[in-house]
N, C-alpha and C positions, 0 to 999 in steps of 0.2 A: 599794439598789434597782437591778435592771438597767434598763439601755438598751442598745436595739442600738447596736454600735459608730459609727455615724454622728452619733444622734443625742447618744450620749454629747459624741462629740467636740463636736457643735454645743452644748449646754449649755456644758460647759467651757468655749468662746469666748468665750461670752456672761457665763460669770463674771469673766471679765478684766476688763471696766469697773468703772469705781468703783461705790461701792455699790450693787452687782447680786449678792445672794446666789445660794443653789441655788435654793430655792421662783421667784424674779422668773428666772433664767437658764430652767429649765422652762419658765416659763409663755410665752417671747420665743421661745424654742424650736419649743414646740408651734402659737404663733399664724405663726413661718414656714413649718411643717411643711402648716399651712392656705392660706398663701398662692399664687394663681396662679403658675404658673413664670416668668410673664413680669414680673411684681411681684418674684419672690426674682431673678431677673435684673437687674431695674433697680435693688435693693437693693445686689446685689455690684459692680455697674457705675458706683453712686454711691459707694461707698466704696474702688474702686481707683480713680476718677477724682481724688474727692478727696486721697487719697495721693498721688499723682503730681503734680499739678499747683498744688496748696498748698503756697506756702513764705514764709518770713516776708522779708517786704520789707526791701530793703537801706537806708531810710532810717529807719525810725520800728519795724521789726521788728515789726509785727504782722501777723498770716496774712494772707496775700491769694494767688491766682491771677493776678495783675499785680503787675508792681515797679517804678517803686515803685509803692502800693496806691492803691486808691480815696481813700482821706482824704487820702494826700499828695500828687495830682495833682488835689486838688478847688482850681481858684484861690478859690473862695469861704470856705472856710474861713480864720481869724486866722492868720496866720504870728510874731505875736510874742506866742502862747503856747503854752506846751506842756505837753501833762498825764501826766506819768508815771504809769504801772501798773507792776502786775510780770505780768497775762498778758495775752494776747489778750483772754479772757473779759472783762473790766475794760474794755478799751474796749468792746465789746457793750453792757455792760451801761450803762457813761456813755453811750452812743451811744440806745440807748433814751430817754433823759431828753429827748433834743434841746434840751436847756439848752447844751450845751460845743459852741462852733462852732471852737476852735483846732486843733494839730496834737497827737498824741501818737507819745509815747516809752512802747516795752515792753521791761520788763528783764529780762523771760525770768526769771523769777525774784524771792524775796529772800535777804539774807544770813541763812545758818545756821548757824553752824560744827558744830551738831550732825549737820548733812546731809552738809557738809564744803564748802558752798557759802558760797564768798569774794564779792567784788567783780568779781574776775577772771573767775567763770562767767556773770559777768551783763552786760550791754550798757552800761554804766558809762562807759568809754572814749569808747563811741561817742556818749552822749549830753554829753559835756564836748562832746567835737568839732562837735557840732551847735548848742552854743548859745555856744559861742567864735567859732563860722564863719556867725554869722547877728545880725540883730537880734533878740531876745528881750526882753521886757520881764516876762513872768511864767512862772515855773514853779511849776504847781499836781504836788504830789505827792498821788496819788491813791491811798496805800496804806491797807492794812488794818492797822486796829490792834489789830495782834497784836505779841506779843517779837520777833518776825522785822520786822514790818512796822516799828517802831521804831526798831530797832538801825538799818535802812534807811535810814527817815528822816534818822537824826542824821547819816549818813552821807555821804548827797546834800545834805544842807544845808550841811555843813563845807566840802563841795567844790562848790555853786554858789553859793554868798552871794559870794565872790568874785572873782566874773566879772559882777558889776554886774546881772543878772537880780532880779527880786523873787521871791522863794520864799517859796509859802505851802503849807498843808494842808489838805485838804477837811476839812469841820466834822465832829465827831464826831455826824451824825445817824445814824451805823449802831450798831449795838450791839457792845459793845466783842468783839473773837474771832468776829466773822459776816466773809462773805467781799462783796465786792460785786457777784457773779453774783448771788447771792439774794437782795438789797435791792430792795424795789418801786421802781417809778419819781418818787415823789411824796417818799421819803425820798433816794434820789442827788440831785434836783436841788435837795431842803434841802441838802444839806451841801455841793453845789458852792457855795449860794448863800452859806452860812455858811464860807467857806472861809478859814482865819486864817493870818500869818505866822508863820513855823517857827522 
């Protein structure tokens, strides 16, 4: 099918995100092609702002525009627990629940070796460092259980049961290979509440 080169290119971009075929790239396409200039303005304006000005916090590594972030300058929040994810979305998504009042850890990540992603690409170091250099009494690992997310698990448990912290895992209320972006709010705050030692 042609398009003029413009909006060729504009579909194309639009195919770059995750699951956004050609037909849903079109159709994002055509509804900015409809939108006021000063709407597709404030669209481009939002999205190099956030480029720019989001980056992951130097204590707990989840996106913020301050560093450190909102959660890790809230004093109301627990300081002696912390809930590991592997992305940003992961905390969103606990954060939704308004069940978890503690601090979290993001690991950028899980291990893959078939991705070729070790321990080493992932924030690992820094969260020993964080719970050797503080009071800690529980580490909730809030990963998904997936091959990846397990291999993880056994991993960070080998390496914090021995720094005196309690390590546990959130309940398997999610279904086993779903991510916890997509888990309603009524099932994350089942499994934080079912959450068992690792």
């Amino acid at each position: 099918m042609y398009y003029t080169p413009p909006l060729a290119k504009l579909i194309e971009e639009f195919q770059r995100f995750p699951g956004v075929g050609p037909k849903s790239a079109q159709r994002m396409a055509f509804y900015v092609l409809g939108m006021s200039s000063d709407s597709v303005r404030g669209f481009a304006d939002a999205l190099v702002e956030a480029k720019d000005k989001i980056r992951n916090c130097s204590n707990c590594f989840h996106l913020s525009a301050f560093d450190p972030c909102e959660i890790c300058i809230n004093e109301k929040r627990e300081r002696q627990t912390i809930c590991v994810v592997a992305e940003s979305k992961d905390v969103i998504a606990l954060e939704r629940t308004a069940e978890f009042k503690g601090l979290y850890h993001v690991l950028g990540g899980l291990i893959s070796p078939m991705e070729g992603k070790g321990p080493d690409q992932l924030t690992v170091r820094k969260l020993l460092n964080r719970v050797q250099g503080a009071e800690v009494n529980e580490i909730i690992l809030a990963i998904n259980p997936t091959i990846e997310g397990d291999t993880t698990v056994l991993y960070l448990s080998k390496l914090l049961k021995p720094l005196g912290a309690h390590v546990t895992r959130i309940a398997f209320g999610l279904p086993v290979g779903s991510d916890l972006e997509y888990a309603d709010d009524s099932t994350l705050s089942k499994a934080l509440e079912g959450r068992r030692e690792v």
